[in-house]
C-alpha positions as CSV (number, residue, x, y, z in Angstrom):
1,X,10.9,12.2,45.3
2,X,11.7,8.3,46.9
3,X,13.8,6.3,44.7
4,X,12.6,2.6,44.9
5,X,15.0,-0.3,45.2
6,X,16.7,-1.8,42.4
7,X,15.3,-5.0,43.0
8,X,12.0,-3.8,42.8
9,X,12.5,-2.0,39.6
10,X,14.3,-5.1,37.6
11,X,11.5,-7.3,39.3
12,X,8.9,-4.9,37.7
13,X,10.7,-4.8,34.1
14,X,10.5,-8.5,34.2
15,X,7.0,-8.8,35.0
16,X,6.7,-6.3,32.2
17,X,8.8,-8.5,29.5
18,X,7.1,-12.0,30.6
19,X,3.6,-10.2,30.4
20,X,4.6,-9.0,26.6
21,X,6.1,-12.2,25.7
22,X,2.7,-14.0,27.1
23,X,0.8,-11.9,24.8
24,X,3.1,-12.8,22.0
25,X,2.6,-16.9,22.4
26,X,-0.5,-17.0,21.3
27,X,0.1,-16.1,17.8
28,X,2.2,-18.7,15.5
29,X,4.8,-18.3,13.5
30,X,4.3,-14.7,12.3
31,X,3.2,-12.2,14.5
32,X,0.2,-9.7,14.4
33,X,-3.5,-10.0,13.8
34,X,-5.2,-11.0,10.4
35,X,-3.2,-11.4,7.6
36,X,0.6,-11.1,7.5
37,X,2.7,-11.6,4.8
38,X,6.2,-12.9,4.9
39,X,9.4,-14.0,3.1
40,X,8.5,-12.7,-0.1
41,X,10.5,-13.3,-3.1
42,X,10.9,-13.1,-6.7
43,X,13.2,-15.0,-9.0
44,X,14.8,-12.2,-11.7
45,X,13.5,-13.1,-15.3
46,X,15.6,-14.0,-17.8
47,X,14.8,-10.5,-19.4
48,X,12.2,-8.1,-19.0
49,X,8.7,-9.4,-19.8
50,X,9.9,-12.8,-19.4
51,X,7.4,-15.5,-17.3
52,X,8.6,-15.2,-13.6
53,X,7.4,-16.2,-10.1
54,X,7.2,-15.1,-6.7
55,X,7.4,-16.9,-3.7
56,X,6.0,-15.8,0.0
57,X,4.3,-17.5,3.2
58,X,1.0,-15.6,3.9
59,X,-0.4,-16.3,7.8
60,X,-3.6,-16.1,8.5
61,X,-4.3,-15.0,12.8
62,X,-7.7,-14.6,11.7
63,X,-11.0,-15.8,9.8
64,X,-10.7,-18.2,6.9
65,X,-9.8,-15.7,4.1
66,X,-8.4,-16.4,0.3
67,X,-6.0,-14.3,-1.9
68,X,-7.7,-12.9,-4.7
69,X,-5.4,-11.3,-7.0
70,X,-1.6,-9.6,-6.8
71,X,0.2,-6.6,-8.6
72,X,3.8,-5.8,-8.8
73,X,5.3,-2.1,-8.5
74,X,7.0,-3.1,-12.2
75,X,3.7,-3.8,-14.2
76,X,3.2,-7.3,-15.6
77,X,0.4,-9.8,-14.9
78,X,0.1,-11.9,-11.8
79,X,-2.1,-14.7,-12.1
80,X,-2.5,-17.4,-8.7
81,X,-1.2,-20.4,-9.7
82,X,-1.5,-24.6,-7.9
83,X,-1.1,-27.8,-8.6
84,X,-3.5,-29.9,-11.2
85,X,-3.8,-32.5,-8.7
86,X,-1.6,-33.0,-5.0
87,X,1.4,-35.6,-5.2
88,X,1.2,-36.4,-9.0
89,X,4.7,-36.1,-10.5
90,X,5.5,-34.5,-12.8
91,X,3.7,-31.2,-10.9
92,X,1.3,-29.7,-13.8
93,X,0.2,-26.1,-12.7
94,X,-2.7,-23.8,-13.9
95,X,-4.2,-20.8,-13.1
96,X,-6.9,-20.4,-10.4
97,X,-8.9,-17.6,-8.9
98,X,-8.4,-17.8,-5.4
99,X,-6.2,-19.0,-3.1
100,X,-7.4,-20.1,0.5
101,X,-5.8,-19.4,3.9
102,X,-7.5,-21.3,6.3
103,X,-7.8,-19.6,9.9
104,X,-4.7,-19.8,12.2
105,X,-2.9,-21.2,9.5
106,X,0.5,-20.4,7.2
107,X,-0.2,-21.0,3.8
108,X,3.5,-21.0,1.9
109,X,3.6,-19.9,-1.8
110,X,6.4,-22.3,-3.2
111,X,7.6,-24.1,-6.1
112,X,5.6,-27.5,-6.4
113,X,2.3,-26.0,-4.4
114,X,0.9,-22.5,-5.1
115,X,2.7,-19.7,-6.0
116,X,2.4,-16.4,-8.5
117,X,3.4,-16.4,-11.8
118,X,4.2,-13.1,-13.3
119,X,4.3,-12.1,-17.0
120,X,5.2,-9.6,-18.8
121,X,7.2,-7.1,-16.2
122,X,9.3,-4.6,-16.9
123,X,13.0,-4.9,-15.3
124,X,13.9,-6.5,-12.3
125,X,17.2,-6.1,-11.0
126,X,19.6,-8.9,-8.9
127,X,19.5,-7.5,-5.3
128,X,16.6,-4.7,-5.6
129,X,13.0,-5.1,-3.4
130,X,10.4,-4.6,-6.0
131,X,6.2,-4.3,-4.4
132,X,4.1,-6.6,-4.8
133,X,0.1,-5.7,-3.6
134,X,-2.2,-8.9,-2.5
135,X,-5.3,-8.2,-2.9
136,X,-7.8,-10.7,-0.5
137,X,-11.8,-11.7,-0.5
138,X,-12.3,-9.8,3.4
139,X,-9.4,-8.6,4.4
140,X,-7.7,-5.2,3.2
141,X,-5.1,-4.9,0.2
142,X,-1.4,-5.4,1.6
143,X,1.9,-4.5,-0.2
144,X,5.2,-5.6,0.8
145,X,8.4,-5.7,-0.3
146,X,9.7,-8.8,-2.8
147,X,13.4,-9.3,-3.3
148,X,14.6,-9.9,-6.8
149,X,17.1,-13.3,-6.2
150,X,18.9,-14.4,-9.6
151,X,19.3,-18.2,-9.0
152,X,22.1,-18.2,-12.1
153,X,24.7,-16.1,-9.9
154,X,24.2,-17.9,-6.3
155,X,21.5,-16.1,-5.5
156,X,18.9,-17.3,-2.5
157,X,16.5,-20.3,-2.7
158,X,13.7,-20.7,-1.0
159,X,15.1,-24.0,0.3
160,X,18.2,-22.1,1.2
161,X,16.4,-19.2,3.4
């Protein structure tokens, strides 16, 4: 058996790395095709079955979609929440039914925009991942993990992370 060079073989390994990176540049921000959820967090209720809310970025690498509905692993409702009206201050939320991820866009779930408000859990512990399952008009149901952050005791932000 012939051994080839060494240059040869690091020139094929970086071929090999540019050609994966290549195929990675087309996608922004987060990677993979469809829908991908990121970032996903929950602030810890004051107690359980208190009003809380979780905060993610959803990108879509694929056809106009909308989020339909969400569960969490500890019961609850989760209704889909947005703004009355954009830039009016003082932000007034309600419920809504859907919300929309355009194509080849991120759609952030935060504080004065859309986000879920959930109601009615059962405990949620400082520290601890609990699931939360998005359920979308065409594309499959995804779950992913949420990290229960209590703001009180330093814990994260969305503005911090």
């Amino acid at each position: 058996m012939k051994m080839l060079p060494r240059s040869f073989a690091l020139v094929a390994a970086a071929a090999m790395l540019a050609a994966g990176v290549a195929g990675c540049s087309s996608r922004n921000h987060a990677g993979g095709s469809g829908v991908v959820v990121v970032g996903a967090y929950v602030l810890q209720p004051a107690s359980p079955g208190k009003a809380t809310v979780a905060y993610l970025d959803i990108r879509n690498n694929g056809t106009a979609d909308s989020l339909v509905s969400a569960s969490t692993s500890v019961g609850g409702t989760v209704q889909l929440r947005a703004p009355v009206a954009k830039g009016e201050s003082p932000v007034v939320m309600h419920t809504v039914t859907s919300i929309p991820l355009p194509a080849g866009a991120t759609t952030q779930l935060i504080p004065n925009s859309y986000h879920l408000l959930i109601s009615g859990a059962g405990t949620m512990h400082d520290g601890k991942d609990i699931k939360l399952t998005l359920k979308f008009a065409h594309s499959g149901p995804i779950t992913i993990y949420a990290l229960v952050n209590n703001p009180q005791n330093g814990g994260a932000s969305y503005f911090l992370n």
